[in-house]
C-alpha positions as CSV (number, residue, x, y, z in Angstrom):
1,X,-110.8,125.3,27.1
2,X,-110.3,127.7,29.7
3,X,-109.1,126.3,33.0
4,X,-108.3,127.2,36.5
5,X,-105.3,126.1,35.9
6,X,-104.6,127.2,32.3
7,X,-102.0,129.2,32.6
8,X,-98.9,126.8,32.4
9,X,-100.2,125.1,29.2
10,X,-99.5,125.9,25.8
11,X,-102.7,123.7,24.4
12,X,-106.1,123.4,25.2
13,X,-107.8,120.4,27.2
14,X,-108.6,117.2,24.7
15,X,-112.7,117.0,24.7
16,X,-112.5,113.9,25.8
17,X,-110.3,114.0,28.5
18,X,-111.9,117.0,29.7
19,X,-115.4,114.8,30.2
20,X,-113.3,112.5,31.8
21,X,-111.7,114.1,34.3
22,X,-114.7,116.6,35.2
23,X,-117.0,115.8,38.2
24,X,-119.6,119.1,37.7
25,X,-122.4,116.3,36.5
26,X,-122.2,114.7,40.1
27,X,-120.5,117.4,41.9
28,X,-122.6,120.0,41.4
29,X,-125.3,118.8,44.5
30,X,-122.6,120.3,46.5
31,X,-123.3,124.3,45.2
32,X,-125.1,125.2,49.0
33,X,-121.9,123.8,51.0
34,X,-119.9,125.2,48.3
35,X,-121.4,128.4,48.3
36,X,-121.5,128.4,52.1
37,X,-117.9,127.7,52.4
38,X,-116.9,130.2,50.1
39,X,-119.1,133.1,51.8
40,X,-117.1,132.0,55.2
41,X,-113.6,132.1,53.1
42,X,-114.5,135.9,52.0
43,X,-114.8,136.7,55.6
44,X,-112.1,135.1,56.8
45,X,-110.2,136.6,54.0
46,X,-111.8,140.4,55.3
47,X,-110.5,139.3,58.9
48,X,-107.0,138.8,57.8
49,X,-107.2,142.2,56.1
50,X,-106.7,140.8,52.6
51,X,-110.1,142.0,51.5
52,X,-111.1,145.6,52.4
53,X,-115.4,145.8,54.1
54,X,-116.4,146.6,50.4
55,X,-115.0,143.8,49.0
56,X,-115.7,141.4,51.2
57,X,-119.8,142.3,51.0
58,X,-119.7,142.4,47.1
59,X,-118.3,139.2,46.9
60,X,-121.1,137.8,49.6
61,X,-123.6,139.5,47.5
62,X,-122.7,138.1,44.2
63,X,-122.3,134.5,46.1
64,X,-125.7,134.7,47.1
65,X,-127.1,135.9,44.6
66,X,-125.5,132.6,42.2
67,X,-127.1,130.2,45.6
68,X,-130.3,131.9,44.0
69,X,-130.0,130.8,40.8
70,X,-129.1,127.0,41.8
71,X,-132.2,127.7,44.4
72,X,-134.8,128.4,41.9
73,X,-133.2,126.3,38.6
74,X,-131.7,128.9,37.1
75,X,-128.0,128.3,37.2
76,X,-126.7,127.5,33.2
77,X,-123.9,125.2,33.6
78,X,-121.8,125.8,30.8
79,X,-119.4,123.5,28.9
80,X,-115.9,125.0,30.3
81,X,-117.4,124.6,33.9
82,X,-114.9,121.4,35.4
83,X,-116.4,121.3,38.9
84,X,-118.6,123.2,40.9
85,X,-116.0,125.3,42.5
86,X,-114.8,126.5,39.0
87,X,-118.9,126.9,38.0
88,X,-120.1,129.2,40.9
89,X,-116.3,131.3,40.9
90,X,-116.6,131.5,36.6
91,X,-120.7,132.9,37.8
92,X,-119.3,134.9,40.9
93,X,-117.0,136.6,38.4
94,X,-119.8,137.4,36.0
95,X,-121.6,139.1,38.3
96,X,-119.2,140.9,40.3
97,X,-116.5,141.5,38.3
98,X,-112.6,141.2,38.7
99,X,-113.2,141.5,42.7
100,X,-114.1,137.7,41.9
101,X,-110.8,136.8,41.4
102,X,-109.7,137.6,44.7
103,X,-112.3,134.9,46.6
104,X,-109.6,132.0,45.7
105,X,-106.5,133.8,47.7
106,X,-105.2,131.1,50.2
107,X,-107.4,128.6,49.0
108,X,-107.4,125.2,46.8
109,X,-109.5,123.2,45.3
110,X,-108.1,120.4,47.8
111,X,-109.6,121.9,50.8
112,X,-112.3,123.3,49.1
113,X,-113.7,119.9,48.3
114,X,-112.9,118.2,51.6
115,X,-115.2,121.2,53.2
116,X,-117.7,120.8,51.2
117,X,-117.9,117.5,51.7
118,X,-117.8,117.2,54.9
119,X,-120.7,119.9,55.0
120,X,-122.5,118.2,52.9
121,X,-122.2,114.9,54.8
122,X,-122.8,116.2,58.3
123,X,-126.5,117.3,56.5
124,X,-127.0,114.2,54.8
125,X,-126.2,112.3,58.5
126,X,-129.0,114.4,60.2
127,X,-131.6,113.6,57.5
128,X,-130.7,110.1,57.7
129,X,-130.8,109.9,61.2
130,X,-134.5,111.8,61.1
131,X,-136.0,108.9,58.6
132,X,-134.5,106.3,61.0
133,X,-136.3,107.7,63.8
134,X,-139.4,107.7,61.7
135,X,-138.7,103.9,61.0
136,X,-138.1,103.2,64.9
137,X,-141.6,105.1,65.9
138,X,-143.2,102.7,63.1
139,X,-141.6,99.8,64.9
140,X,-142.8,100.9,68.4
141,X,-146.0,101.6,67.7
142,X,-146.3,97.8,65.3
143,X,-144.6,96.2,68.6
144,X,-147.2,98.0,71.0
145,X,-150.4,96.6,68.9
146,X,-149.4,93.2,69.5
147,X,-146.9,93.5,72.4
148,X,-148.1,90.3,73.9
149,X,-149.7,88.3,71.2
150,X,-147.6,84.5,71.1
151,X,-145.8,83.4,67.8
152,X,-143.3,81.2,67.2
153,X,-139.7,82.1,67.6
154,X,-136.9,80.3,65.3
155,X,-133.8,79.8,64.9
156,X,-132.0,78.0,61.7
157,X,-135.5,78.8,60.5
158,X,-136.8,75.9,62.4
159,X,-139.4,76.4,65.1
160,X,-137.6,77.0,68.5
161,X,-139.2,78.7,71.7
162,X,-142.2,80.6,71.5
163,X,-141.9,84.4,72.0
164,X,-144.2,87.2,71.3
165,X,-145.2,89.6,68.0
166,X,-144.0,92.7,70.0
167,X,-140.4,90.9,70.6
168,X,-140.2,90.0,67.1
169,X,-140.5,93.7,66.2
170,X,-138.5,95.1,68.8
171,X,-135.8,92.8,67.8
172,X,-135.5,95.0,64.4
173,X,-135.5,98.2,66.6
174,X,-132.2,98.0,68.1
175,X,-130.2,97.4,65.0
176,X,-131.7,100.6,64.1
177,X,-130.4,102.3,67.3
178,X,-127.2,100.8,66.6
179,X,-127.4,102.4,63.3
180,X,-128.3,105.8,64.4
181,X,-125.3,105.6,66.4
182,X,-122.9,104.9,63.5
183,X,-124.3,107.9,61.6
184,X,-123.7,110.1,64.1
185,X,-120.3,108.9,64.5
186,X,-119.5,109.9,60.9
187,X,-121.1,113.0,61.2
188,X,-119.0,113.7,63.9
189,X,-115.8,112.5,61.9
190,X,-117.0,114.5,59.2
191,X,-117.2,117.9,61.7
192,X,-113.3,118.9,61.2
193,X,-112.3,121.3,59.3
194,X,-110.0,121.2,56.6
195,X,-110.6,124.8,54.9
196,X,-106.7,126.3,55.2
197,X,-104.8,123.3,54.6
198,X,-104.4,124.7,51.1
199,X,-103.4,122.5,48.2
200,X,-101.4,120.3,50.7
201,X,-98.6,122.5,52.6
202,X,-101.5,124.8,54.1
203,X,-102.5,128.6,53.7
204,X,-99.0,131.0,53.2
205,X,-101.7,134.0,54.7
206,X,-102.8,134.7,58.6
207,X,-106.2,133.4,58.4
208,X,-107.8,131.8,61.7
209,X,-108.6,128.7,61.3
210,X,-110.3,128.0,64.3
211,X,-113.0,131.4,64.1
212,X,-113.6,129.8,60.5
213,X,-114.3,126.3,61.3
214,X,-117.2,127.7,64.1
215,X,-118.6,129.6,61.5
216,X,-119.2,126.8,59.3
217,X,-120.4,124.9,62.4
218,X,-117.5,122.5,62.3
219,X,-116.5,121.4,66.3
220,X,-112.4,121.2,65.4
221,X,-109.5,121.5,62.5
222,X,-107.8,119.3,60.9
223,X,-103.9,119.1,62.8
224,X,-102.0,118.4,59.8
225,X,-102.7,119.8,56.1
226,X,-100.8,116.7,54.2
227,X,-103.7,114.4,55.7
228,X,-106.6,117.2,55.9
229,X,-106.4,116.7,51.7
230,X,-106.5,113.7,51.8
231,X,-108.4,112.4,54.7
232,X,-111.6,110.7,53.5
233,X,-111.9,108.7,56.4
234,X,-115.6,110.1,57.3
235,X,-116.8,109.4,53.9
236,X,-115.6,105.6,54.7
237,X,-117.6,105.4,57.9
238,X,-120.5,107.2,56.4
239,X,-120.5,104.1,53.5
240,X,-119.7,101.3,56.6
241,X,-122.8,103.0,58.4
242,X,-125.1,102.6,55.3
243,X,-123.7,99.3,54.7
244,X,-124.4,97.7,57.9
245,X,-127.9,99.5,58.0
246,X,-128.7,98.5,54.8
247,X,-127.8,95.0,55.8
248,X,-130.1,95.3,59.2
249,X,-133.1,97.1,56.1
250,X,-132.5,94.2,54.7
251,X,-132.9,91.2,56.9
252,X,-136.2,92.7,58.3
253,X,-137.6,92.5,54.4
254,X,-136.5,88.7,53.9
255,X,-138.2,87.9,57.2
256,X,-141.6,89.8,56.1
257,X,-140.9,88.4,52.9
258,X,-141.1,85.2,54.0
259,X,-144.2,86.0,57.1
260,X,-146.7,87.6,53.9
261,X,-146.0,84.2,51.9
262,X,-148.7,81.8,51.9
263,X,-146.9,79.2,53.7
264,X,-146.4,81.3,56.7
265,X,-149.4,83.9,56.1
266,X,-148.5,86.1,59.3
267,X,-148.7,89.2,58.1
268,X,-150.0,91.3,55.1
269,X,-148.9,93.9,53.3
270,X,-151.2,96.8,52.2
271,X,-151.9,97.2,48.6
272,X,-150.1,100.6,48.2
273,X,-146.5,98.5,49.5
274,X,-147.2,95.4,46.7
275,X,-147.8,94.9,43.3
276,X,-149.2,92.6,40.9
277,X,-148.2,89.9,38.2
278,X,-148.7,90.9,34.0
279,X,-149.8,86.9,33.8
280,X,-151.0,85.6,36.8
281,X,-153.9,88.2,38.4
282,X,-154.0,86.8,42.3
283,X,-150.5,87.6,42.3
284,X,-149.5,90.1,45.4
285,X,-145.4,90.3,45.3
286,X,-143.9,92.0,48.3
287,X,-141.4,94.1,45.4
288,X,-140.8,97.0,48.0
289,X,-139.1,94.2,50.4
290,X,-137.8,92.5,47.4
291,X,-135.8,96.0,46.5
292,X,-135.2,96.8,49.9
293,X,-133.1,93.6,50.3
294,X,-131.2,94.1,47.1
295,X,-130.3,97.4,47.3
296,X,-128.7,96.5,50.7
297,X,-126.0,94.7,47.9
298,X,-125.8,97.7,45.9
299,X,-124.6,99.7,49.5
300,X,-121.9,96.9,50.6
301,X,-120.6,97.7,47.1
302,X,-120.4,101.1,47.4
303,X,-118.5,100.4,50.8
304,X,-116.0,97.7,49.2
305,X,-115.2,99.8,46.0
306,X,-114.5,103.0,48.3
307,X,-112.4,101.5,50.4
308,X,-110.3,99.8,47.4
309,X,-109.9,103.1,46.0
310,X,-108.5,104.4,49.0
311,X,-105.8,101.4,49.8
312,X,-103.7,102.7,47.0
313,X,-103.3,106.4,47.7
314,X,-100.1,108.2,48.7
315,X,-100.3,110.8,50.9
316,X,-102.0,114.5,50.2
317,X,-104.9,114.9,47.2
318,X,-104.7,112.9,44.4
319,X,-107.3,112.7,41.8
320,X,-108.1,109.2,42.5
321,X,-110.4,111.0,45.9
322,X,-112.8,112.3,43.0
323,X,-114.1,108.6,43.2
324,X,-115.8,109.5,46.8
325,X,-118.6,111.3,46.4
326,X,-120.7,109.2,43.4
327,X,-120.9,106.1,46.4
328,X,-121.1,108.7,48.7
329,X,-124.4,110.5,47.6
330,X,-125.9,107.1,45.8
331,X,-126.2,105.2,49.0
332,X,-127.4,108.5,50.8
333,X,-130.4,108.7,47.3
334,X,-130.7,105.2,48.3
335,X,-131.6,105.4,52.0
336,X,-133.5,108.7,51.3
337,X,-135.8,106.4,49.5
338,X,-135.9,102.8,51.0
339,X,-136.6,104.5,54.6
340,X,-139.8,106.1,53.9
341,X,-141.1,103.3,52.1
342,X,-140.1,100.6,55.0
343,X,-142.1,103.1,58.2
344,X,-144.6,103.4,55.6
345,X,-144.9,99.4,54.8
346,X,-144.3,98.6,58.7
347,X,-147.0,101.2,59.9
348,X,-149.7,99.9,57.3
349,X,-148.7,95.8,58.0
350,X,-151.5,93.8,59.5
351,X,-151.0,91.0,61.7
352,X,-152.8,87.8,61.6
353,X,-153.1,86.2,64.9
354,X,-154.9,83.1,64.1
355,X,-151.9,82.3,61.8
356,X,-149.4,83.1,63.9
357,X,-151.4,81.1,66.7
358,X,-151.4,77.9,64.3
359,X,-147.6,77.6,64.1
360,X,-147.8,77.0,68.0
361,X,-147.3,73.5,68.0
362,X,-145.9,71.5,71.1
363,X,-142.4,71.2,70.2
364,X,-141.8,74.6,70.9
365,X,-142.3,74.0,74.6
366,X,-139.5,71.2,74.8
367,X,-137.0,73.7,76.6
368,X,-139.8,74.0,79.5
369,X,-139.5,71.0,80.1
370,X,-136.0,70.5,80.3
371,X,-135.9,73.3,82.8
372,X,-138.9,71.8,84.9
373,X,-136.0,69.3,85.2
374,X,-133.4,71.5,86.5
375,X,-135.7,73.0,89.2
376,X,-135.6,69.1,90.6
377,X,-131.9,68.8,90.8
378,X,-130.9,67.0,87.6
379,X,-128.2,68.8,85.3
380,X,-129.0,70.3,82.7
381,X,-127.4,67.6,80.3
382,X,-129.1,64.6,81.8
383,X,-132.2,67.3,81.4
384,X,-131.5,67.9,78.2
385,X,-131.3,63.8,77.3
386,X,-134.4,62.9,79.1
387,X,-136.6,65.6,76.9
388,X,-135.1,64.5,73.8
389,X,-136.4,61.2,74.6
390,X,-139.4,62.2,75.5
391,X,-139.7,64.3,72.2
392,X,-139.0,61.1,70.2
393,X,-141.4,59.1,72.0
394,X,-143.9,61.7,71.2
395,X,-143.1,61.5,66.9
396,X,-142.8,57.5,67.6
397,X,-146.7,57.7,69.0
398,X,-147.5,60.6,66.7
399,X,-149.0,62.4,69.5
400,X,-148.4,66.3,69.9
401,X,-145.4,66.7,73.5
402,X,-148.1,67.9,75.5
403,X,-150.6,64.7,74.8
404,X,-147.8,62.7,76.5
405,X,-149.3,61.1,79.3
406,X,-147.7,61.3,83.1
407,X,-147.4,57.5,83.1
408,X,-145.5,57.9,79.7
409,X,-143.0,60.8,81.3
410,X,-142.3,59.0,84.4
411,X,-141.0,55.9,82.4
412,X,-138.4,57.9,81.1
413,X,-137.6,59.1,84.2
414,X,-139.3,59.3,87.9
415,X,-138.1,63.0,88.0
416,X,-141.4,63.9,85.7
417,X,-143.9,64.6,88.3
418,X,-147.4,64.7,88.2
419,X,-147.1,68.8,87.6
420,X,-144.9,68.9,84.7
421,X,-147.3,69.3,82.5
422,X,-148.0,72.5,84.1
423,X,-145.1,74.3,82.4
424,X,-146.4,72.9,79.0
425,X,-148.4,75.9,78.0
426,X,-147.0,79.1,75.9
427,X,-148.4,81.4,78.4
428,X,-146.3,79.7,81.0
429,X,-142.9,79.5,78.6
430,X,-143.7,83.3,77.9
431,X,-144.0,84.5,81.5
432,X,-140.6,82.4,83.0
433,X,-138.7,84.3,80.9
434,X,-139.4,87.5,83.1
435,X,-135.5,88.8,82.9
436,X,-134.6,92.1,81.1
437,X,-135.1,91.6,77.3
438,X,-136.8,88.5,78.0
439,X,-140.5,87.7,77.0
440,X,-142.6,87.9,79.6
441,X,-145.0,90.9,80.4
442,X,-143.5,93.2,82.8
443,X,-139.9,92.8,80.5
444,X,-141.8,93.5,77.6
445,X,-143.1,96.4,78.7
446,X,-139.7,97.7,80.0
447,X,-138.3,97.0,76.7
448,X,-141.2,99.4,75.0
449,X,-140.5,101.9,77.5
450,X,-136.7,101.7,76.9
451,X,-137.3,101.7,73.0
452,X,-139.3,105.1,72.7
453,X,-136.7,106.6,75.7
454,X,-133.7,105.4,73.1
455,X,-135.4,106.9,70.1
456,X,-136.3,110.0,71.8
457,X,-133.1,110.6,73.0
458,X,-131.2,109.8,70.3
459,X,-133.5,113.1,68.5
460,X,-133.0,115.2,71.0
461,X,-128.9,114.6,70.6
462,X,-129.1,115.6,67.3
463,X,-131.6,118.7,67.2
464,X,-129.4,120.1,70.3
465,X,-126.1,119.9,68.0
């Protein structure tokens, strides 16, 4: 088989291990950046004068003219081809003759990749980032419908202290903030240039490093050419990024999982995010959740496996970095797919209030109390004891907290007064917690206000890069 490299070798490639040690079936989703990277090299090449004008424009014309044929489905990818870079030069040549030949000067395959990559990354970041927005607005706008409507808050999944629909939602927002931030740190890992670090030792020709990184958009180069090869440290914190969000994707599906069962019964998915059963026909099975919280697996792994097939790497290229771009561009396929379908699950969700206000029971109101203690001087410890006997006094008499009677209260202590059971109410609970990111009104609407300025601005960051 002919190679790149062919020269030095007396015998052709084995078959097999030529399958094995191509990457043109997963590889070849990089033919843009490729492209793009090659059409900078030719000028760059022009600039150091080791292409004349004429040159430099036939070999621009003949790459855009194979971008075409990727464009529109009609690149053939024939059986020799090992990569994309040897496809689109093997096509380049076709078309433009000998003059081909010349595009490779200065360049490997090392750097080659690690720019393409990196392009190709920096893209997939901004997409990302464009469905999380989509995903925060869906948020916002579920939070706003019911900003104030009282459900039960939990912790250990056991009922705690009440707090509001809106809160609940919000509470997914900001992981998704957090995310947006993580993405757009790997994109900016990612925006370094490696193109003229050669195989490892760098470029033997004058080209300018700098002029070509700005033309591929890329905001610095790469200082040393050893570790520019070899430096897949973006492609790690893209994977930690989709890792971590798909861990935050899916811990807001097990909760709705668990809110659309019957037990709970506070929400309801739409038809279009559910499906049925092949046996039992009242069946509605939250499946979109159900995928969205296992594929969040299938992303740590991705994450896990990348990283233990970096620990083990020497210094410059080795073929081992092949192994990046497979996690790489499955957990970006992933995302591509799970986001949509979450905004478009969260936008169509219905709320039941009456459920939600059934699960109000007294016990959640158990903290006011304690604190209508510490406004009269006691600790909150001896607070803390004196509720928790009230509490068990209230399962002993089977009587809800609140049917307590004052005489009942002021036996366990004189500090109940004949107004404690004024704080006894959710409305109440709600509206003492009036501090920022707390539950009351005015703080809820403060957090809505700082939730669409945080997804707005986190846009606008992007679309003015």
């Amino acid at each position: 088989m002919t190679k790149l490299w062919g020269g030095r070798f007396n015998e052709p490639t084995n078959a097999l291990v030529h399958r094995f040690n191509a990457s043109i079936g997963f590889d070849v989703r990089l033919y843009d950046e490729d492209i793009t990277g090659s059409v900078a090299w030719a000028a760059a090449l022009h600039d150091a004068r080791l292409l004349s004008a004429a040159e430099r424009d036939t070999l621009i014309d003949g790459l855009e003219q194979v971008r075409a044929e990727f464009a529109a489905g009609r690149f053939v990818i024939l059986p020799d081809d090992e990569d994309i870079h040897s496809a689109v030069e093997r096509r380049l040549t076709e078309i433009v003759g000998p003059v081909g030949g010349k595009l490779h000067t200065g360049r490997s395959r090392n750097d080659q990749v690690a720019t393409d990559f990196r392009l190709w990354l920096m893209r997939a970041c901004a997409h990302l980032d464009g469905q999380l927005a989509d995903l925060q607005r869906a948020l916002i706008v579920n939070a706003e419908g019911a900003l104030n409507l009282p459900m039960p808050g939990y912790t250990h999944l056991q009922h705690a202290q009440p707090v509001t629909w809106g809160h609940w939602a919000l509470a997914h927002f900001w992981p998704l903030a957090r995310d947006r931030r993580r993405l757009d740190g790997a994109r900016r890992a990612a925006a370094v240039s490696p193109l003229g670090a050669g195989a490892l030792a760098g470029s033997a020709f004058p080209i300018d490093r700098e002029r070509l990184a700005a033309r591929l958009g890329f905001t610095a180069i790469t200082p040393n050419s050893l570790d520019a090869v070899s430096d897949r440290d973006f492609a790690a914190e893209f994977l930690f990024a989709t890792a971590l969000l798909g861990v935050h994707l899916s811990r807001l599906a097990e909760q709705l999982i668990l809110f659309s069962s019957a037990e709970f019964g506070f929400v309801r998915l739409a038809d279009a995010y559910t499906t049925g059963s092949s046996i039992m026909p009242q069946k509605r099975n939250p499946d979109t959740l159900e995928l969205t919280r296992g594929k969040s697996g299938r992303l740590i792994g991705h994450l896990t496996g990348f990283l233990a097939t970096l620990k083990g790497l020497p210094s410059s290229y080795d073929k081992d970095l092949q192994e990046d771009k497979e996690p790489v561009f499955d957990a970006f396929d992933t995302l591509d797919m799970a986001l949509p379908v979450m905004s478009g699950l969260i936008a169509t969700l219905e709320i039941r209030p009456e459920r939600l206000a059934a699960q109000l029971e007294a016990g959640l109101l158990a903290t006011e109390l304690a604190d209508y203690l510490v406004r009269q001087g006691l600790p909150f410890r001896e607070a803390h004891h004196l509720v928790g006997r009230a509490v068990r006094l209230s399962e002993e008499q089977s009587v809800a907290l609140t049917d307590l009677t004052a005489g009942d209260l002021q036996a366990i202590s004189p500090h109940f007064g004949a107004d404690a059971a004024d704080v006894l109410t959710v409305a109440a609970a709600l509206a003492a917690r009036a501090l920022p990111g707390g539950t009351a009104p005015a703080a809820l609407a403060d957090q809505l206000a700082a939730a669409r300025e945080a997804v707005d601005a986190a846009t606008a960051n992007y679309l003015s890069q």
